[in-house]
Each structure stands twice: as structure tokens, then as C-alpha cells.
C-alpha positions in Angstrom: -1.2 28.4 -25.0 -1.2 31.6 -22.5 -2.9 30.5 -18.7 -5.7 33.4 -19.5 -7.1 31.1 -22.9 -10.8 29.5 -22.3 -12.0 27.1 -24.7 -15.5 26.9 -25.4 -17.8 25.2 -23.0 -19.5 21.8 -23.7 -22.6 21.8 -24.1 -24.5 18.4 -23.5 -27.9 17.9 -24.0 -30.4 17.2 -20.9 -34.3 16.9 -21.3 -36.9 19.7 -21.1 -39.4 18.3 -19.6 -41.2 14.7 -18.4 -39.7 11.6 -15.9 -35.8 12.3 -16.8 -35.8 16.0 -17.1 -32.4 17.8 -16.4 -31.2 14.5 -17.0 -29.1 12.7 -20.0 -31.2 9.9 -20.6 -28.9 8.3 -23.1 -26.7 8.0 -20.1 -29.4 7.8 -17.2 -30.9 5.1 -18.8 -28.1 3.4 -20.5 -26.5 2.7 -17.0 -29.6 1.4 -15.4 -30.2 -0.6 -18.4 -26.7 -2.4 -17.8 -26.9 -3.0 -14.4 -30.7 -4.5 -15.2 -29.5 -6.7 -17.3 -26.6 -7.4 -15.2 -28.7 -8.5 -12.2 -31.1 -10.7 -14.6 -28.1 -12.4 -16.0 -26.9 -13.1 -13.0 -31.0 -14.0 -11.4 -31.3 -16.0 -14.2 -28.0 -18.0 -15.1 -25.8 -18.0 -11.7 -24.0 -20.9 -12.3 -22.3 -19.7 -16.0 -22.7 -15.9 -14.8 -20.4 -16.4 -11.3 -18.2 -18.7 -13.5 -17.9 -16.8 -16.6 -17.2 -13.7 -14.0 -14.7 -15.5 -12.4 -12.6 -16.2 -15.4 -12.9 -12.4 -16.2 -11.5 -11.9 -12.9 -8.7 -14.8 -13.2 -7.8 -12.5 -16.7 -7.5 -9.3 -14.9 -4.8 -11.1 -12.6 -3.0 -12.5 -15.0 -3.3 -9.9 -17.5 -3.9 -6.1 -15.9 -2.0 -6.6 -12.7 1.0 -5.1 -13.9 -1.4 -2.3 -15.7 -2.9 -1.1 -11.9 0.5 -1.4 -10.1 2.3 1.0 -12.6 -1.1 3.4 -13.4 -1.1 4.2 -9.4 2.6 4.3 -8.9 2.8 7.0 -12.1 0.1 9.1 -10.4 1.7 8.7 -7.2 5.0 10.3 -8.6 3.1 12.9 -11.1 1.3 14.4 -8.1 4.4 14.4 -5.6 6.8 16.2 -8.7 3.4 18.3 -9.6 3.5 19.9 -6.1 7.4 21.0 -6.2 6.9 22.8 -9.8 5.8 26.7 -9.3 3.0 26.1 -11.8 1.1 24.3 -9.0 1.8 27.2 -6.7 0.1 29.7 -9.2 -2.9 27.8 -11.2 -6.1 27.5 -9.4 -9.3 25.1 -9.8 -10.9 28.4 -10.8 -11.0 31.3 -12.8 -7.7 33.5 -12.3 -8.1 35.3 -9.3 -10.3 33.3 -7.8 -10.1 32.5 -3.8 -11.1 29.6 -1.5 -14.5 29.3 -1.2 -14.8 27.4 1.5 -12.2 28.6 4.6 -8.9 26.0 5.1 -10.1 24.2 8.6 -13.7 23.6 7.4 -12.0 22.3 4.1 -9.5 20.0 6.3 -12.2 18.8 7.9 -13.9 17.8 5.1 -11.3 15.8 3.5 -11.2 13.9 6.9 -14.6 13.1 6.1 -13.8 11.7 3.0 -11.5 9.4 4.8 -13.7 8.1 7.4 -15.0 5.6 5.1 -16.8 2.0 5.9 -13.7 0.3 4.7 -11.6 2.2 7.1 -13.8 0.4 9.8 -14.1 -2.7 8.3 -9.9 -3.6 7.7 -9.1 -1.3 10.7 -7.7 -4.8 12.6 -8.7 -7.3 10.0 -5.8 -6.1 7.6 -3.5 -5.0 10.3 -3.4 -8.9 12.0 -3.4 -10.6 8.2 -0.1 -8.8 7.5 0.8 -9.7 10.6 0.5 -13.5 9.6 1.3 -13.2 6.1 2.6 -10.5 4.4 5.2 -10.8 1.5 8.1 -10.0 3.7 6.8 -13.4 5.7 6.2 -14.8 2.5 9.5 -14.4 1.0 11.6 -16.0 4.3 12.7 -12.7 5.3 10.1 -12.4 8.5 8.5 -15.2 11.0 4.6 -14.9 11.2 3.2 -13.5 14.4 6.5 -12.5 16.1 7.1 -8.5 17.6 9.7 -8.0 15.0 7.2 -8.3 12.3 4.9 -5.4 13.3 6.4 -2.5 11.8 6.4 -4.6 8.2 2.5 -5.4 8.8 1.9 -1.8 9.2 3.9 -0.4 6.4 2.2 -2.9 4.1 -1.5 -1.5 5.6 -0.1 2.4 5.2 0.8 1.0 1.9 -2.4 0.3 1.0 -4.0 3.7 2.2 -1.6 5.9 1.6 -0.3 8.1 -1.2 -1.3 5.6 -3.7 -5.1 5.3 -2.9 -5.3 9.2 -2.8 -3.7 10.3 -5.8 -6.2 8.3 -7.8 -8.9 10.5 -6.5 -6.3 13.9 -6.8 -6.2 13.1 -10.4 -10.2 12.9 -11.0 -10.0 16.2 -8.8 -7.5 17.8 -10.9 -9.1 17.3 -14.4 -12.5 18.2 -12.9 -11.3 21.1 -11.3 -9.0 22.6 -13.8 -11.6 21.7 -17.0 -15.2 22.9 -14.6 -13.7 25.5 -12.1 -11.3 27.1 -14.6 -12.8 26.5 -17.7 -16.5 26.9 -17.3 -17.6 23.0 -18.5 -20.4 21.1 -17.1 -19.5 19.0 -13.6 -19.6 15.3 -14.9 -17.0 13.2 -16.3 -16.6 13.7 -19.6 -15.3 17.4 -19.3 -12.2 16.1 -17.4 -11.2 14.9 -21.1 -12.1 17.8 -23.1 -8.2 19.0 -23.4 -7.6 15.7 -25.2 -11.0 15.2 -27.1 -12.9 18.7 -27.4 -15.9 19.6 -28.7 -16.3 15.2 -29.5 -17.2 14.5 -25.8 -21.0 16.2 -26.4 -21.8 12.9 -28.7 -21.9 9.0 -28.1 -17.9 9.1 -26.6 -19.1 11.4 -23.9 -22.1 9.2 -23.1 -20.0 5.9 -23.0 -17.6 8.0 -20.5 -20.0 8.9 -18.1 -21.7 5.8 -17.8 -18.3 3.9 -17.4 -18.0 6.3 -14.4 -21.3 5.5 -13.2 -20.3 1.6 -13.5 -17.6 1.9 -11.7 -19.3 4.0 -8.7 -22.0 1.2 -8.7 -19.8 -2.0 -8.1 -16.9 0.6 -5.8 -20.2 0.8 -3.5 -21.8 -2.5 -3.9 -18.0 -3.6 -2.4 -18.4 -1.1 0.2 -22.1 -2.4 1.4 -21.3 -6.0 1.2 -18.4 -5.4 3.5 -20.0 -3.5 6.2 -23.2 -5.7 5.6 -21.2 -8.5 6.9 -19.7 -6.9 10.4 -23.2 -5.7 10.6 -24.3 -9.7 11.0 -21.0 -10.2 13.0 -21.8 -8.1 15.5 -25.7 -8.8 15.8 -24.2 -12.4 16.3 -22.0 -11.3 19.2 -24.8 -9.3 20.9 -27.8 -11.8 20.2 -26.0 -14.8 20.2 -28.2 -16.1 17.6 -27.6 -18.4 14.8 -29.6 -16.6 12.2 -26.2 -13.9 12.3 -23.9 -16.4 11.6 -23.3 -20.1 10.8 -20.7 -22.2 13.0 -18.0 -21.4 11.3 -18.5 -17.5 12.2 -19.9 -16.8 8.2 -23.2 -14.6 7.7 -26.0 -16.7 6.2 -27.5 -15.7 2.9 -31.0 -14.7 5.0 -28.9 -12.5 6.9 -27.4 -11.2 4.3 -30.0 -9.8 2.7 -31.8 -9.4 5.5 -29.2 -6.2 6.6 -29.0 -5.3 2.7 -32.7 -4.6 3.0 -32.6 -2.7 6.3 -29.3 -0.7 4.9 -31.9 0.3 2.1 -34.3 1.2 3.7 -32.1 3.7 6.2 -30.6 4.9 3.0 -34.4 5.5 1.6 -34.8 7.4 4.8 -31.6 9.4 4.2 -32.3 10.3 0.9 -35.8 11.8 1.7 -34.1 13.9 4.5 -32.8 15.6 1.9 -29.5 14.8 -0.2 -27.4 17.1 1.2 -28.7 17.4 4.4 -28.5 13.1 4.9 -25.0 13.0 3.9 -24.1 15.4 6.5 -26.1 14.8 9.4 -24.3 10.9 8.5 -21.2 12.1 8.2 -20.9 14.3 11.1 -22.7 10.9 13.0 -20.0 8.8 11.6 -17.3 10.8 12.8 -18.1 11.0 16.4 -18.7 7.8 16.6 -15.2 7.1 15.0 -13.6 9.4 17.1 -15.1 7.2 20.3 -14.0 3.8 18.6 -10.2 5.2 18.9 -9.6 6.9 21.4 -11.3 3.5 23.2 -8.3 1.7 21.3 -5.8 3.9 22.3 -6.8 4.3 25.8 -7.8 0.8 26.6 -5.5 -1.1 23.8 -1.9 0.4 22.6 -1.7 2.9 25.1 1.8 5.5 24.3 3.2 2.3 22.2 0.5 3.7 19.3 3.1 6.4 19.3 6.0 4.1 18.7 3.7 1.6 15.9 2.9 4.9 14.0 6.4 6.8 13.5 8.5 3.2 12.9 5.7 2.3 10.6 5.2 5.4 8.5 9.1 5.6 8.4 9.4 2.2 6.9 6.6 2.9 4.8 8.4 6.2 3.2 11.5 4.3 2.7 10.4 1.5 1.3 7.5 3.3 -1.3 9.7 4.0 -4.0 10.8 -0.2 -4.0 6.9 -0.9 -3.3 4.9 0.8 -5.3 6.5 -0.5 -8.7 6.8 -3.8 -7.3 5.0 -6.7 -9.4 5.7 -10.0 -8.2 6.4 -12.8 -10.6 3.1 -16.1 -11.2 5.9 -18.9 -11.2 8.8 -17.8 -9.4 6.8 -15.7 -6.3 3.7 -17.5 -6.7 2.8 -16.7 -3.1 3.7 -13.1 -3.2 1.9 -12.7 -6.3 -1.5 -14.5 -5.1 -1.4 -12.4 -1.9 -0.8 -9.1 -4.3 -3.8 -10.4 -6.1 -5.8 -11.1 -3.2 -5.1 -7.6 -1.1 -3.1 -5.0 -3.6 -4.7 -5.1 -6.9 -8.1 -5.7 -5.0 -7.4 -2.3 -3.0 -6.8 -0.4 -6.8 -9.5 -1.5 -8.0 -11.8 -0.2 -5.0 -9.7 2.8 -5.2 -10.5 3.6 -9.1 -14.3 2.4 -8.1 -14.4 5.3 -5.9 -12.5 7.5 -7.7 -15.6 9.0 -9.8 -17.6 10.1 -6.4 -14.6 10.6 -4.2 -12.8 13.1 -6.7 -15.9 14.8 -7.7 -16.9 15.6 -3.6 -13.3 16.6 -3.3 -14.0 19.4 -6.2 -16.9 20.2 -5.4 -15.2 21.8 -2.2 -12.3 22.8 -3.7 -12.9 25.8 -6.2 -10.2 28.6 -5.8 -7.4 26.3 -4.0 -4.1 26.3 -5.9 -3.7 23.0 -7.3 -0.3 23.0 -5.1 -2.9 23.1 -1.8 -5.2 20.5 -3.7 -2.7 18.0 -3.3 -1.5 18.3 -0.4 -4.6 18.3 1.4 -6.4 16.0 -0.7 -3.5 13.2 -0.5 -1.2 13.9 2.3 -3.7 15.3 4.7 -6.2 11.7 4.4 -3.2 9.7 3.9 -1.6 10.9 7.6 -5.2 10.7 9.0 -5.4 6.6 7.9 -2.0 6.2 9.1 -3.0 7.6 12.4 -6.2 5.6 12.4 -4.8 1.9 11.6 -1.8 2.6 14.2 -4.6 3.3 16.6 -7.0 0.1 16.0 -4.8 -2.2 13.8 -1.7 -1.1 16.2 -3.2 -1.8 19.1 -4.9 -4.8 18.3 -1.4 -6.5 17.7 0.7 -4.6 20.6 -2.1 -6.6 22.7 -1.4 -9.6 21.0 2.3 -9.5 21.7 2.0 -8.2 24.8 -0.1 -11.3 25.7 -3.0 -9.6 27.0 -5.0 -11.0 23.5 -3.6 -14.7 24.1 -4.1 -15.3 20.2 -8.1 -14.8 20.2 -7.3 -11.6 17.9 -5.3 -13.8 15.2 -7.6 -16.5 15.4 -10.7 -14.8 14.3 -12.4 -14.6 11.6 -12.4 -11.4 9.4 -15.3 -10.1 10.0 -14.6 -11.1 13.8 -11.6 -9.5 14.4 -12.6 -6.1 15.8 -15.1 -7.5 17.8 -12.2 -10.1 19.1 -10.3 -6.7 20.2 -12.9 -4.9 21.8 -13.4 -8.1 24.0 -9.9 -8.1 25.0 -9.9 -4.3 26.2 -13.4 -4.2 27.5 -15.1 -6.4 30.1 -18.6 -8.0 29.6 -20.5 -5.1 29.5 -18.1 -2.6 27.9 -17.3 -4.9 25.4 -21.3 -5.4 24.9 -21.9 -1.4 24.4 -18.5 -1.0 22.8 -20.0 -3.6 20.2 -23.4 -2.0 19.5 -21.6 1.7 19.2 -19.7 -0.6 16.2 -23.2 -2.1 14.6 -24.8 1.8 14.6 -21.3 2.9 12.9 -21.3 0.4 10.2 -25.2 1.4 9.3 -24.3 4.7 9.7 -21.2 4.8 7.6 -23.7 2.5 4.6 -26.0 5.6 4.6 -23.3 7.9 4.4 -21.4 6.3 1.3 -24.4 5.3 -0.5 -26.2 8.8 -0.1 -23.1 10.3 -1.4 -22.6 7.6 -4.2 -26.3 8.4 -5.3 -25.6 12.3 -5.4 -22.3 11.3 -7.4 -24.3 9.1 -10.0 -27.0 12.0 -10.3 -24.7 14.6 -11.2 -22.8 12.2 -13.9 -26.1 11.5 -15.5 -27.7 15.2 -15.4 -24.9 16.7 -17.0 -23.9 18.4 -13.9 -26.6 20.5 -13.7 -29.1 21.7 -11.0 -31.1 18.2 -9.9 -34.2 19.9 -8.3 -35.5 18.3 -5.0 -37.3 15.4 -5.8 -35.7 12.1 -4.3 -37.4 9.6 -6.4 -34.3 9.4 -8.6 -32.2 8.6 -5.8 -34.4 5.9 -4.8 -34.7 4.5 -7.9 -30.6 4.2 -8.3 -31.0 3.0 -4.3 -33.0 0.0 -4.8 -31.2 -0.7 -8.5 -27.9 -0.9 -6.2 -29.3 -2.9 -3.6 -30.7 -5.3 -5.6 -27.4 -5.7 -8.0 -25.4 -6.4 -4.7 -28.3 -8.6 -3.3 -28.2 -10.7 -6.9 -24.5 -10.9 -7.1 -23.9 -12.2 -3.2 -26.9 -14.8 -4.0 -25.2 -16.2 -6.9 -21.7 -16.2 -5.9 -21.2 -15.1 -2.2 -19.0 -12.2 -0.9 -16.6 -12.9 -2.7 -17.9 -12.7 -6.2 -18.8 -8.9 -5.3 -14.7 -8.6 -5.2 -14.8 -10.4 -8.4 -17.3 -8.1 -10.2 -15.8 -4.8 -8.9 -12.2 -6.1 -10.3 -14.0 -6.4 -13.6 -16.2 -3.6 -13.8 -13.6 -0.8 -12.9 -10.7 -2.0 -15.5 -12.5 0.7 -18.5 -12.7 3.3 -16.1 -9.0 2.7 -15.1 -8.4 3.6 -18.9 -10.6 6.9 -18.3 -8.1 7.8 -15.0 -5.8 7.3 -17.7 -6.3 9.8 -20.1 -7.6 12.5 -17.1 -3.8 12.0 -16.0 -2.9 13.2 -19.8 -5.7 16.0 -19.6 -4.1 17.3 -16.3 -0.9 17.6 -18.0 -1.7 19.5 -20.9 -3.7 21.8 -18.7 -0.6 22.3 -16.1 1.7 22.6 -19.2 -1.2 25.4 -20.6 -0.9 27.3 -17.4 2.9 27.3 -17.0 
């Protein structure tokens, strides 16, 4: 089919008038409905709902493992060969002709946005210092826990996980959203990345049941990304208060705190959302990133010094040369039972988070992408973020373990607790008071960074269930899908603790992985249209 064809445009029904209109209530409604029920279920029932979710989770282990590894290993290598071809060089996520929109450092800098995510903070020494106790090179005999020698394989396994593979997930949402909405006119929701495989069939019930997988998905990628900041929010209230109410003796939040920050982080996300959508997400975001900016260079200065240097280039060329191996890797229940438990625990965990996001992330990254060749695309929607996380976890997670083998850290790093870990680091750079200003900086981030990823959710979710249409200004839809988040993630850490959010996300993003799928198969047939 000749590049210039246009098919027609979708067109999906929305209501005139009343509470939902410009909305598709058969989604709208569908997906609150679910995650109603959801939450009563698990109100209700929380023994046989955490253990029936649970065994869901146990199946996706066992059974999907395999399906996550080779989906984002298959859209690693797609994108990489996709930017070599001259196709790439000459299609464009817009009509032909069409030019950049947005100019290329404002667009860089938005990408970097994207990156500076909660869990960016939140694993920025936790991951870094677990690798460097157990990682499946220590595992497997071939590395001693804890020694300098086993840096650079702790790092490679962190740049592993946010690297290429995390980013092409969201290149591929970008692609088919671009290519099918920029360049072929259809409405900006979910469903029209599949209208080369499915046509005119995605204005019924299969569209519907597409876009409110994608909304699912969203929901329990963000309820992940609250719990997790919700609990370095209580670890670092505990290190400034010194109170008990943050945190048991053991260093673990309390349920009452829990839910004490959840409704806080509501609140200040109520607060964002009647700022103004738009407006919220970047007054947050541009709050988020100088504050970020502070929390590294106060790493680098005070922690790794020039040896980040060293950390980054060893690691990212270890990294490079061992991705090909990696990436396809799937380690055997009986034989590498170890290996396979900590893939469980920390690969097939970060996919999953990575296809949560994948509806939100890929539809910002289009939204600022029309007239970009699909060649620039993906090179600054994958390589660009992936260099930016490398540089980041070299600069926290690096020097958080060049301190501890240095002996500056004298093991108060490794000991920690999770959620304790960057605090434990910015006690061994700082003195009291530095420490005690450095911490607070941390606290106001993680709120920050909440409001940031759950404004930007929300707009996400709206857009998916208004058919990508014009919204209007009224907020109380966003509040609405604020407090029906909040109070989903408040049920689920009730019932089952933090770690039956994990649980639930594992479960709830396996349909959409079969959505990322078939948009891998749409981008194809476009890209082979257009050559």
C-alpha cells in the first residue's frame, strides 16, 4: 500500500450532553466499575482476595515469565533494527511533510522528564546495594557478595533494568499512536494503535475492552508507584521525627502511617488537579527536576566523587556487552532456583511496572512528538532516557557503594532497610544537620514526584476514556479517578501489605501485555505501508 494511502478515521461514540459528556461511558464507567468492585472484594473478603491474588501471581511466575522476558527483548531488537532501516529516516508521526512541533532541546528536555520518575528515586541506592549482595552473577558462584570486584556486575544488572528494555515498551505504544493518530487522522486513545490489524471493528465492544485494559493497567502501574514513594515518605518522616508512628522497630511503615501519607498524597494531588491539569503537571515536574538535580550533584560531590566516572563507563560497557546474553535469558524453577526467584522478584516485577506505564508514558511521549521521524522517535525516546538513568544510578547507586568499599559507609548502607537505604547514604556524606536538610529536600521530592505521576496518570486515563477528545476544564473527573485510585491502593495495602500491590500490578498488566503485543504488529504493517 503506497506511504500517501489514509484509511478512514474511527469514529467512536462520546456523549452529548449530562455528567460523562465528551466521555465513552461504556468505557468511563466500565473501568471505575472494575476497580469498585475490585476494592469491595478486597474490603470485604481480604483473607481469600490477598490469597486468591497471590496464587494469580504465583501463575504468572510460573507461567508468563518466559512470555515478558521474550515480549521486551523482541521490542528491544525491533526498535534498534527499526532505526538502521531508511523507512524510519523518512516516515513521520504526522502527515507527510509535516515538521517538529515542538523544537529538539525543549523536546529532549521533556523526555528527561519522563524519566525523572518516583521509582527512579525510590531504587536509586536500594537496587544498586541489593545487586551488590545478590545478584545472579553472585548467585550462580561466579562473584562474592559485597566485594569491589562485584560493582560493575551490580550496576549492569540496575542499567539492565532501566535501560533499552524498559523504553522500548513505551517506543512501541508511541509508535502505533503516533503513526495511526499523527499520520492517520484517528482519535488519541488506545484502541486506534490497532486499527491496521482490526479496522473499522475497534468503534464496537473490542475497542471498549481495549481501552479499559489500558486504563487497568495505568491504575495498578500507579498504585505501585504511590505505595512505593508512600513508604520513603514514612521512612524519612521517621528519620527527621524520630517517632514511632513512621515506623515500627524493625524500620517498616505502620498501616496508620500508611494511609495516613496516602491521604495527604491525595489530597496534594486534589490540589494539583484544580491548579489546572496541565499547568499541575508542569509546575511538578519542573519542581521535581530541580530538586533531582540537587539530590545528585550532592551524591556526586559529597559521595563518588570522579570514581562516578569510572562506575558509569565500566558499567554501561558491561551492560552493552552482556544485553544480547541478558535480555533473552530465562532462568530455569529447579535447576537455578535462586536465579529464577530473584528474576521473579526484581526482572519480571520491573516488566510488569514497565507495561503498567506503558499506556500514559507512550501516550505523553506522542503527544510531544508529532512531525519527528520515527528514526528521531527512537532515539530520543529510548536511548536519550535510557543514558539519562544510567547517568543517574551511577551517580546515587554508584556512590552509595564506592563509599561502602571505600570504608567511609562501614556497612550502615548494606544493612538497611529498603526503604532506608538512601537516607543511610545521605548520613554517611552529610553531617547532622546536612544530613537532616538533605533528608527533608528527599520527603518534599517523593510528594512532589506522587503529584507529578498521578496528575499525569489522571490526564492519561481521561483521554483513554473520552475518546481522545477535547476534555473541557472541569477537574471533578480527575478527582473522581483521584480518590477511586487512592482508595484501591489504600484497600489493597490493608489487606495484604506492600507487597500485595506488586502482586496485583503483576496480575493486572498481563492483558495489556497482549495489547503491547499486537501494537508491535500494527507498527509493522504501518512501517512496511510506508516503505
Amino acid at each position: 500500500m503506497p506511504a500517501e494511502t489514509r484509511t478512514a478515521q474511527l469514529q467512536l461514540r462520546t456523549v452529548p450532553q449530562g455528567f460523562y459528556r465528551g466521555f465513552n461511558p461504556a468505557v468511563s464507567i466500565t473501568a471505575k466499575a472494575l476497580i469498585v468492585a475490585l476494592m469491595l472484594l478486597i474490603l470485604l473478603a481480604p483473607g481469600p482476595a490477598t490469597g486468591e491474588l497471590q496464587a494469580l501471581k504465583d501463575l504468572v511466575l510460573t507461567r508468563f515469565a518466559g512470555w515478558y522476558i521474550y515480549l521486551l527483548a523482541g521490542f528491544v531488537l525491533f526498535n534498534l533494527v527499526v532505526i538502521c532501516l531508511p523507512v524510519s529516516g523518512r516516515l513521520r508521526l504526522g502527515p507527510p511533510g509535516a515538521r517538529p512541533e515542538i523544537g529538539t532541546f525543549s523536546w529532549l528536555a521533556m523526555m528527561f522528564c519522563a524519566g525523572i520518575g518516583i521509582g527512579i528515586l525510590v531504587f536509586s541506592v536500594s537496587e544498586p546495594v541489593s545487586d551488590f549482595l545478590a545478584n545472579p552473577d553472585i548467585l550462580a558462584g561466579e562473584l562474592p557478595a559485597a566485594r569491589p570486584e562485584t560493582l560493575t556486575s551490580a550496576m549492569r544488572f540496575v542499567f539492565f533494568h532501566w535501560g533499552l528494555s524498559a523504553w522500548s515498551s513505551y517506543v512501541i505504544v508511541g509508535l502505533a499512536l503516533g503513526l495511526a493518530c499523527h499520520r492517520n487522522g484517528h482519535p488519541l486513545t488506545m484502541r486506534s494503535a490497532l486499527e491496521p490489524l482490526v479496522g473499522k471493528r475497534l468503534e464496537g465492544r473490542l475497542g471498549d475492552v481495549i481501552d479499559v485494559l489500558a486504563i487497568l493497567a495505568t491504575v495498578s502501574g500507579i498504585a505501585t508507584t504511590i505505595v512505593l514513594g508512600l513508604e520513603h515518605i514514612c521512612s524519612g518522616l521517621s528519620e527527621l521525627t524520630g517517632s514511632a508512628f513512621f515506623a515500627d522497630q524493625a524500620g517498616n511503615p505502620p498501616l496508620v502511617a500508611l494511609l495516613t501519607a496516602l491521604v495527604l498524597a491525595l489530597a496534594a494531588t486534589i490540589a494539583s488537579i484544580c491548579s489546572g491539569m496541565e499547568r499541575g503537571v508542569k509546575w511538578t515536574s519542573h519542581c521535581g527536576i530541580a530538586l533531582a538535580f540537587v539530590v545528585l550533584a550532592v551524591f556526586v560531590v559529597c559521595g563518588g566523587g570522579t570514581g562516578v566516572i569510572r562506575v558509569f563507563a565500566e558499567s554501561l560497557w558491561h551492560y552493552a556487552a552482556t544485553l544480547p546474553r541478558q535480555m533473552v535469558t530465562l532462568y530455569d524453577p529447579v535447576a537455578e532456583r535462586a536465579e529464577h526467584l530473584w528474576q521473579g522478584d526484581w526482572t519480571i516485577f520491573y516488566w510488569a511496572w514497565w507495561i503498567a506505564f506503558a499506556p500514559f508514558v507512550g501516550l505523553f511521549l506522542v503527544r510531544i512528538s508529532r512531525g519527528r521521524t520515527v528514526r528521531e522517535f527512537i532515539l530520543g525516546a529510548m536511548l536519550g532516557p535510557s543514558l539519562m538513568c544510567f547517568a543517574w544510578f551511577s551517580g546515587t547507586g554508584g556512590s552509595a557503594l564506592l563509599m561502602e568499599i571505600d570504608g567511609r559507609a562501614g556497612g550502615t548502607i548494606l544493612g538497611a532497610e529498603h526503604a532506608y537505604r538512601l537516607v543511610a547514604a545521605v548520613n554517611v556524606m552529610l553531617g547532622p544537620t546536612g544530613a537532616a536538610l538533605m533528608t527533608g529536600v528527599l520527603t518534599l521530592l517523593f510528594v512532589v514526584l506522587i503529584m507529578a505521576s498521578s496528575t499525569a496518570a489522571i490526564i492519561a486515563i481521561k483521554s483513554i476514556g473520552a475518546a481522545g477528545s477535547p476534555l473541557g476544564e472541569t477537574p471533578l473527573h480527575s478527582m473522581l479517578w483521584a480518590v477511586a485510585i487512592a482508595a484501591l491502593t489504600g484497600a489493597i495495602i490493608a489487606a495484604g501489605g506492600i507487597g500485595a500491590i506488586r502482586d496485583a500490578m503483576l496480575v493486572m498488566t498481563l492483558p495489556f501485555s497482549l495489547v503491547l503485543a499486537a501494537m508491535f504488529l500494527a507498527v509493522l504493517r504501518q512501517l512496511l505501508r510506508g516503505a
